[in-house]
C-alpha positions in Angstrom: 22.4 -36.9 -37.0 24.5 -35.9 -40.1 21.0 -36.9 -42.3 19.4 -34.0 -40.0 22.1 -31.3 -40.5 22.0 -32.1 -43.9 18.2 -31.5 -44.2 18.0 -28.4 -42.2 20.7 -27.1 -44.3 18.5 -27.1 -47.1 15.4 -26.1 -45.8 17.0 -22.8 -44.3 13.9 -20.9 -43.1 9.9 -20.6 -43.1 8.9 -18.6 -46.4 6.5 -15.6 -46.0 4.0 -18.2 -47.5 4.6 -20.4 -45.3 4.4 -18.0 -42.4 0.8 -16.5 -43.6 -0.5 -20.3 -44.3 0.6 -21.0 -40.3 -1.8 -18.2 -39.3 -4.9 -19.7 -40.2 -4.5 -21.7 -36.9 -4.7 -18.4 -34.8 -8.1 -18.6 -36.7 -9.1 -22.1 -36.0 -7.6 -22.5 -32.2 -9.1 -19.3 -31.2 -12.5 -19.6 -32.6 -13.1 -22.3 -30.4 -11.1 -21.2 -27.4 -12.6 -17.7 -27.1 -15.9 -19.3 -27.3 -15.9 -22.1 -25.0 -14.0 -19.6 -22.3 -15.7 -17.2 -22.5 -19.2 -18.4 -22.6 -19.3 -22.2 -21.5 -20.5 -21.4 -17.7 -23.0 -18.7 -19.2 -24.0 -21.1 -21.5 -24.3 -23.8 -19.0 -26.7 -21.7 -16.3 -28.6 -19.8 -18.7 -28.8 -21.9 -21.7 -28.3 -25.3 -20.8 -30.3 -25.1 -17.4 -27.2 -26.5 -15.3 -26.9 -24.7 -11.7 -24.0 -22.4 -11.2 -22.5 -24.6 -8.3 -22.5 -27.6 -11.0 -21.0 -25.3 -13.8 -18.2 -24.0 -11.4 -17.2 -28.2 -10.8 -17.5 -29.2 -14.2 -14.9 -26.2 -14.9 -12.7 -27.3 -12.7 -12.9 -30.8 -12.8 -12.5 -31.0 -16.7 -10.2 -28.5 -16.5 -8.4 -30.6 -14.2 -8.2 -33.8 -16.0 -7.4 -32.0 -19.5 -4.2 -30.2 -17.8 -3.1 -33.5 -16.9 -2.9 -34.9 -20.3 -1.1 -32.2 -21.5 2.6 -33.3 -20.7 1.4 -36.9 -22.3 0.0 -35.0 -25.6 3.3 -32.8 -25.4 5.8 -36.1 -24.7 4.1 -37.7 -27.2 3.8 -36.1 -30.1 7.8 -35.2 -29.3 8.5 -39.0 -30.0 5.5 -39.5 -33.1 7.2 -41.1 -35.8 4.6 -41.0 -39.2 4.8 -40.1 -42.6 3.3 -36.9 -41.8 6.1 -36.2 -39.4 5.4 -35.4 -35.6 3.1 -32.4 -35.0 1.0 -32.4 -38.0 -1.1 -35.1 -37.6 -2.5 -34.4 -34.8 -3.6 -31.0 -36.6 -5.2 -32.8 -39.1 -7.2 -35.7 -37.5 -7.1 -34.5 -34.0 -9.0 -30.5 -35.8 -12.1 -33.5 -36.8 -12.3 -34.8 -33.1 -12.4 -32.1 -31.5 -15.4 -30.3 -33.5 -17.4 -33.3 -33.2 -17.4 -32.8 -29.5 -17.3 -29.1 -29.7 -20.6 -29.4 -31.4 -22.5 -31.9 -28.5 -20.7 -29.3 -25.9 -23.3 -26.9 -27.4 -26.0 -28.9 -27.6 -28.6 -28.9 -25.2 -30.4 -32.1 -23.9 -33.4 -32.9 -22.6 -32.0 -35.3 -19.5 -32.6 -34.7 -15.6 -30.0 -32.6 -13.5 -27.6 -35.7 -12.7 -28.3 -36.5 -16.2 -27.3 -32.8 -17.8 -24.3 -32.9 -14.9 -22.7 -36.2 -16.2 -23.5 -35.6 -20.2 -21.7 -31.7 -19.8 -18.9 -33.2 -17.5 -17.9 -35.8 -20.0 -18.2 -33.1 -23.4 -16.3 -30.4 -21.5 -13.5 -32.7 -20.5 -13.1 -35.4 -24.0 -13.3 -31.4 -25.9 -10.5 -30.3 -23.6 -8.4 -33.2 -24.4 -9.0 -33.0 -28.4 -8.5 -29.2 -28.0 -5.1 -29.5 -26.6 -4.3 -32.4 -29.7 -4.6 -29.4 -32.4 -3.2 -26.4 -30.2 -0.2 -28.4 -28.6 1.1 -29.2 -31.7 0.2 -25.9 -33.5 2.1 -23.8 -31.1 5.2 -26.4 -30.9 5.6 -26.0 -35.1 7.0 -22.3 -34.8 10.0 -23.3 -33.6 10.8 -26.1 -36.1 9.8 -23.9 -38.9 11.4 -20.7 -38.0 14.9 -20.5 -36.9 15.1 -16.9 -37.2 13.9 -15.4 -34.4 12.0 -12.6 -36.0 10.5 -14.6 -38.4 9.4 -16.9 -35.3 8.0 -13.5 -34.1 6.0 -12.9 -37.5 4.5 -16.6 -37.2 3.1 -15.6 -34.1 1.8 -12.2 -35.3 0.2 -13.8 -38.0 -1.7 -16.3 -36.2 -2.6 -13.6 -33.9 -3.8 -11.3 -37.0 -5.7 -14.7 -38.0 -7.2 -14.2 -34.5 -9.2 -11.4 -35.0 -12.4 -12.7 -37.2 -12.7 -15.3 -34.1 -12.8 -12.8 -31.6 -15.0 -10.5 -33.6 -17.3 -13.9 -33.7 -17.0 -14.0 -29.8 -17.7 -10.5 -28.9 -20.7 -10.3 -31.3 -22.0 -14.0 -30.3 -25.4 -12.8 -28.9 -26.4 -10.7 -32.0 -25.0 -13.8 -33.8 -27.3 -16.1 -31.9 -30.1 -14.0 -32.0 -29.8 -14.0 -36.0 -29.8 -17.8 -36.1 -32.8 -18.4 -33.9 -31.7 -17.6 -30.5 -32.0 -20.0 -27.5 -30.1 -23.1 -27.5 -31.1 -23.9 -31.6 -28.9 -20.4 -31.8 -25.9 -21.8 -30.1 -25.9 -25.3 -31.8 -26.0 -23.5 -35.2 -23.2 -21.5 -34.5 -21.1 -24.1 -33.0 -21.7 -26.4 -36.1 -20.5 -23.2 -38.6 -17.8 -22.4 -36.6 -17.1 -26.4 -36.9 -17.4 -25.9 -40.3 -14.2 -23.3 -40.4 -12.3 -24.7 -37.7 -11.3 -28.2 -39.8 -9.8 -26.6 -43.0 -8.5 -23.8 -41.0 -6.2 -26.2 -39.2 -5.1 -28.4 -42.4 -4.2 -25.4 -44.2 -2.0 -23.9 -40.9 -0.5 -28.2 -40.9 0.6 -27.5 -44.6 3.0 -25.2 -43.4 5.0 -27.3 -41.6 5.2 -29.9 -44.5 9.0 -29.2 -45.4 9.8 -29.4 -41.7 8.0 -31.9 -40.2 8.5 -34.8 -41.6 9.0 -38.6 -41.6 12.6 -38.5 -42.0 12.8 -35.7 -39.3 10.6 -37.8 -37.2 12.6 -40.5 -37.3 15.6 -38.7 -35.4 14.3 -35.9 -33.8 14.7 -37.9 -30.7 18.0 -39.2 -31.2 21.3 -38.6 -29.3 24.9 -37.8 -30.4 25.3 -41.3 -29.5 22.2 -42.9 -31.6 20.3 -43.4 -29.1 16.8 -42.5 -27.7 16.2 -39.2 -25.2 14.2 -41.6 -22.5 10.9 -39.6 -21.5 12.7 -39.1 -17.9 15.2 -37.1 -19.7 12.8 -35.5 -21.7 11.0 -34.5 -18.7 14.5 -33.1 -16.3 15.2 -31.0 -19.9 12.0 -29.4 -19.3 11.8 -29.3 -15.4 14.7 -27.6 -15.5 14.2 -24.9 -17.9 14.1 -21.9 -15.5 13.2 -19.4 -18.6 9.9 -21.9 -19.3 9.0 -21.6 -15.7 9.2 -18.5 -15.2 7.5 -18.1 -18.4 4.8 -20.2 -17.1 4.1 -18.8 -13.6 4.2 -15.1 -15.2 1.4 -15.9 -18.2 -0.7 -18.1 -15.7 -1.4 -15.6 -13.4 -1.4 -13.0 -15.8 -4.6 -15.2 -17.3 -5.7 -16.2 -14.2 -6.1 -12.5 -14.0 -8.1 -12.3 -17.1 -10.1 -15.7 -16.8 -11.3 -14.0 -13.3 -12.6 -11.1 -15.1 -14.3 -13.3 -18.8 -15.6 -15.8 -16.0 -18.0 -13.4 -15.3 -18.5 -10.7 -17.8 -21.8 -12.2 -18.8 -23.2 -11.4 -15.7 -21.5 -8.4 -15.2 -23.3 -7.1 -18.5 -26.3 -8.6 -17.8 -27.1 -8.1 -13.8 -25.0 -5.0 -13.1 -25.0 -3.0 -16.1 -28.3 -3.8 -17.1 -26.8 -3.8 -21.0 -25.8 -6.8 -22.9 -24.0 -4.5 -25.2 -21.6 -3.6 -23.0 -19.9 -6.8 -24.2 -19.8 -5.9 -28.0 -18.6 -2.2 -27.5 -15.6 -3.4 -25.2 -14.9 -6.5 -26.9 -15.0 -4.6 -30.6 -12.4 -1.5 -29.6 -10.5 -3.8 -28.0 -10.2 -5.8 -31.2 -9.4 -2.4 -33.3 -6.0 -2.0 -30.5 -5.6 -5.7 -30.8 -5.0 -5.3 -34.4 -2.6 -2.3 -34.4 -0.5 -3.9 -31.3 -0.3 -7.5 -33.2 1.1 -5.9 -36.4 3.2 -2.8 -34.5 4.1 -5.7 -31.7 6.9 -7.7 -33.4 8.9 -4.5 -34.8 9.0 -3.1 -31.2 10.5 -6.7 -30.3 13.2 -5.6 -32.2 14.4 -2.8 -30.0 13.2 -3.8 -26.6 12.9 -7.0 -24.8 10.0 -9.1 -24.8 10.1 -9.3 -21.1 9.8 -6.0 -20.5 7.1 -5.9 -23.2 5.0 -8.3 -21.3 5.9 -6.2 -18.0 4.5 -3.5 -19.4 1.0 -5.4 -20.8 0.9 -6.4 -17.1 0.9 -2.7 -15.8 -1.7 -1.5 -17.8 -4.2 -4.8 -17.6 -4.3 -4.0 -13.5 -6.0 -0.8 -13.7 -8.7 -1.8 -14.8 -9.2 -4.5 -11.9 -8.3 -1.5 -9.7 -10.7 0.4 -11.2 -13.7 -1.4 -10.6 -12.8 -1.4 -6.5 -13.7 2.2 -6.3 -15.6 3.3 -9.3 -19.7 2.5 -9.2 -19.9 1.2 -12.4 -23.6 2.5 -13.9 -22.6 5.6 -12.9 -19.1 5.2 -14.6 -20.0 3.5 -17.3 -18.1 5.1 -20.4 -14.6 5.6 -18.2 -15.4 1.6 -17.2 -15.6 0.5 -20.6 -12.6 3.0 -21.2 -10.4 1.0 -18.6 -12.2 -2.4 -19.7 -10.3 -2.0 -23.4 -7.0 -0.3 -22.2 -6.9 -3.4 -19.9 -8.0 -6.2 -22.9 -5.0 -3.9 -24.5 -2.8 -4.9 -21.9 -3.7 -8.6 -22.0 -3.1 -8.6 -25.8 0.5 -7.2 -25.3 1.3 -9.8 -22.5 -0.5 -12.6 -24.7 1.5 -11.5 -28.0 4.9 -11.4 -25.7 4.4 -14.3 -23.9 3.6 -16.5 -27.4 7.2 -15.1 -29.1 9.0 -15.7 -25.9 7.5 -19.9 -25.7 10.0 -20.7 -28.9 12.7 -19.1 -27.1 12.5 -21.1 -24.0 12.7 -24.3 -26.5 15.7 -22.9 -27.3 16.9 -22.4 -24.1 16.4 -26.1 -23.4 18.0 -26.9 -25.8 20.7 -24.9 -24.9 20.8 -26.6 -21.2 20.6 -30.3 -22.4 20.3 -30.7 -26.0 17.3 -31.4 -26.3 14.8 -29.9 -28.5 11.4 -30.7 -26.7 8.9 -28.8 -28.7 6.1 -30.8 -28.0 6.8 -31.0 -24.3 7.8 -27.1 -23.7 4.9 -26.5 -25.0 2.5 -28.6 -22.6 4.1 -27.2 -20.0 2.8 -23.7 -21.2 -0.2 -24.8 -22.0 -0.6 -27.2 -18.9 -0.6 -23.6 -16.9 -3.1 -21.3 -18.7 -5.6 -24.6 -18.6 -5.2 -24.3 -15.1 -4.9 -21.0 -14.3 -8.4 -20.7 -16.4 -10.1 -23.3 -14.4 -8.8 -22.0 -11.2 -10.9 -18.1 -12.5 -13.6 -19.8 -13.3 -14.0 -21.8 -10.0 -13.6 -18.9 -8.0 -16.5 -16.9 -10.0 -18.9 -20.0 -10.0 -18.0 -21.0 -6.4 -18.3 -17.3 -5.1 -21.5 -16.5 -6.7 -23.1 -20.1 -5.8 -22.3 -18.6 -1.7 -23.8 -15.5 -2.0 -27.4 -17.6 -3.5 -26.9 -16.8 -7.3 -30.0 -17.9 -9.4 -30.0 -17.5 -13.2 -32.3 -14.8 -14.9 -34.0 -13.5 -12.0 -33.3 -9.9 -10.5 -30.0 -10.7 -8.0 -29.7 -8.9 -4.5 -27.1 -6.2 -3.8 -24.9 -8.8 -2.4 -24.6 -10.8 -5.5 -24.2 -7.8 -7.5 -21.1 -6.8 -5.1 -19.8 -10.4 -5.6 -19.7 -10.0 -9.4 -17.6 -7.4 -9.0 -15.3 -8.9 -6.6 -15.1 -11.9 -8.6 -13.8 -9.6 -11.3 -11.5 -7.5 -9.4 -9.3 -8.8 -6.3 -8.5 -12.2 -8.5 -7.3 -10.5 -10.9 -5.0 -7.8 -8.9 -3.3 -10.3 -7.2 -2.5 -12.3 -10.0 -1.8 -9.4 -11.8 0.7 -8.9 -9.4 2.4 -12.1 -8.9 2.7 -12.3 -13.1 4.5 -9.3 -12.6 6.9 -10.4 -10.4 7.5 -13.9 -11.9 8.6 -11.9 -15.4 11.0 -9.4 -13.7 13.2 -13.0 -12.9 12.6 -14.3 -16.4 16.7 -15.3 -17.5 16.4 -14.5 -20.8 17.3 -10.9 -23.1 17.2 -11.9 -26.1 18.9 -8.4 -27.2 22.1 -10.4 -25.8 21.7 -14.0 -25.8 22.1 -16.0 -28.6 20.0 -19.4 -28.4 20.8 -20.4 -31.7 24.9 -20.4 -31.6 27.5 -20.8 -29.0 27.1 -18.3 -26.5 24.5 -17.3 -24.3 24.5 -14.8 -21.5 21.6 -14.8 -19.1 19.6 -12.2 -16.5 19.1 -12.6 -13.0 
């Protein structure tokens, strides 16, 4: 344990270089995320030919099987011992697996319906997997390279900054499409460029964990005072146990349960309600112009209020919208709509940046409990929820629409026009809601707790 203190000692903190080479995995995680969120069912009933009940299973079911390998990713690359170190490998070799896959996700084939079912079961759920084997380990890094906990906040706002030319990618992807041949030749392009980003994107953000993560660290990362090994059960009561991580997870679940329930269906909501595709692209780049100013203007504010209360807040203003929707007829609404639309993406940025700088403080905090540093496993935990919580919106949109006879590209009756909207609104209130609650009992003020020293006071 000395050889650790000793090498910590030296390293002292992430450099500003260091911090702005870690964002380009905001860039490569998110490029692939917003897409494949946002899009996949769309892509699947209107591109792919795949029925909207099959979509809504392979969703779920995928989504299902890749939340489950989350704690083993998480445990796992905890306990990696290589010369690369822990986390970073999986950056760099897990980033070339996953765009394989991510490419033959988008591709469309020429099989039968059982044959399309099983080919876009089995790509939606091996891509889930090789996702979470670049953005487990990415978000676990921040706190192994930071130890000051604004700089930890300045890691995140950089990846988020990095964030933006993905999202302008996803809220322009039909123009995009369009301008590289439209139909499913389009989409396969796109995903293969995008491919073509992802891979360097994620070796560059691994190269800023070289000091940090490395073989020697590796080596006793899971070591007690004692010499010996952290066994995984103990590895899994540190985390089990970690009231500020649960609460954590139950309040950003259902805050993106809330906001999968409305992206589950914005497609259609453009398409078959609006009657405007562009609704998409207008909402989607405002909300990027406030998504910019909050991610820079975020982390200062940190400084003077709690994070909790920040993500209270975020929560606050993404219900309205939701709200909104209830009582407003939307065509005849449309400019307050897409108003309410970006002041609620607004919202979800605030509770998203929040929620991202509070993850390395629950590490922390586990630490703090048991002394144990679980990065890798934390983090599944976190990301074991939003994976669910996203499958859960979709399967409620897919599932909801199927009931009410949904049939793709074809003029839809006034009931599954109602049913879009529904899809978009009560899901999202009452998770809305619920993530609201869950934050007011997160334990954590980081205005008075320490996590780093000797003392630590928490909130009820």
């Amino acid at each position: 344990m000395s050889k650790l203190k000793k090498q910590g000692s030296k390293l002292l903190d992430a450099t500003g270089f260091e911090v702005f080479r870690y964002g380009f995995g905001g860039f490569g995680v998110n490029l692939m995320y917003i897409m494949v969120s946002s899009y996949i069912i769309y892509y699947l009933t209107d591109i792919a030919g795949v029925s909207i009940a099959a979509a809504g299973t392979m969703y779920l079911t995928s989504r299902i099987v890749d939340a489950l390998f989350d704690p083993v990713i998480g445990a796992m690359s905890d306990r990696t011992q290589s010369k690369w170190g822990r986390y970073r490998p999986y950056m760099i070799f897990g980033s070339i697996f996953a765009v394989l896959i991510f490419i033959m996700l988008f591709t469309a084939v020429n099989f039968d319906t059982a044959g399309k079912n099983v080919y876009y079961f089995i790509m939606y759920s091996v891509w889930s997997i090789g996702y979470t084997l670049i953005v487990l380990p990415y978000q676990s890094i921040v706190s192994i390279v930071a130890q000051n906990r604004q700089k930890r906040n300045y890691m995140v706002m950089a990846s988020k900054l990095m964030a933006i030319p993905a999202s302008l990618v996803a809220v322009n992807i039909f123009k995009i499409v369009e301008a590289l041949g439209g139909g499913a030749g389009g989409w396969q392009k796109l995903a293969i460029i995008m491919s073509a980003l992802i891979v360097p994107s994620m070796w560059i953000c691994a190269s800023s964990a070289r000091r940090f993560d490395t073989k020697e660290v590796s080596e006793i990362a899971m070591l007690k005072s004692d010499g010996k090994k952290y066994s995984v059960k103990e590895q899994l009561k540190a985390v089990t146990t970690n009231k500020a991580l649960l609460m954590l997870i139950i309040a950003f679940a259902t805050n993106n349960l809330a906001d999968a329930s409305i992206k589950a269906v914005q497609s259609y909501f453009a398409k078959y309600v609006l009657n405007d595709m562009s609704f998409i692209a207008r909402v989607g780049n405002l909300s990027i112009v406030f998504a910019l100013i909050s991610f820079v203007v975020i982390p200062f504010v940190a400084k003077k209020f709690a994070k909790r209360d920040l993500f209270i807040g975020g929560t606050v203003i993404h219900i309205i919208y939701p709200i909104a929707l209830l009582f407003l007829d939307p065509v005849q609404n449309i400019d307050l709509i897409t108003n309410l639309a970006v002041m609620s993406a607004v919202g979800g940025i605030i509770c998203n940046l929040a929620a991202f700088m509070m993850l390395p403080d629950c590490v922390d905090f586990g630490k703090k409990m048991s002394g144990l540093k679980s990065a890798g496993l934390v983090t599944s935990g976190f990301t074991f929820s939003l994976k669910a919580s996203a499958a859960i919106g979709g399967t409620i949109a897919s599932y909801s629409l199927a009931a009410v006879g949904f049939e793709a590209d074809t003029v839809q009756s006034k009931i599954v026009l109602t049913t879009i909207v529904l899809c978009m609104a009560v899901p999202a209130i009452a998770s809305d809601i619920a993530s609201y609650v869950a934050m007011k009992k997160y334990p954590i003020d980081e205005r008075k707790d320490d996590l780093t020293g000797d003392s630590m006071t928490t909130v009820a």
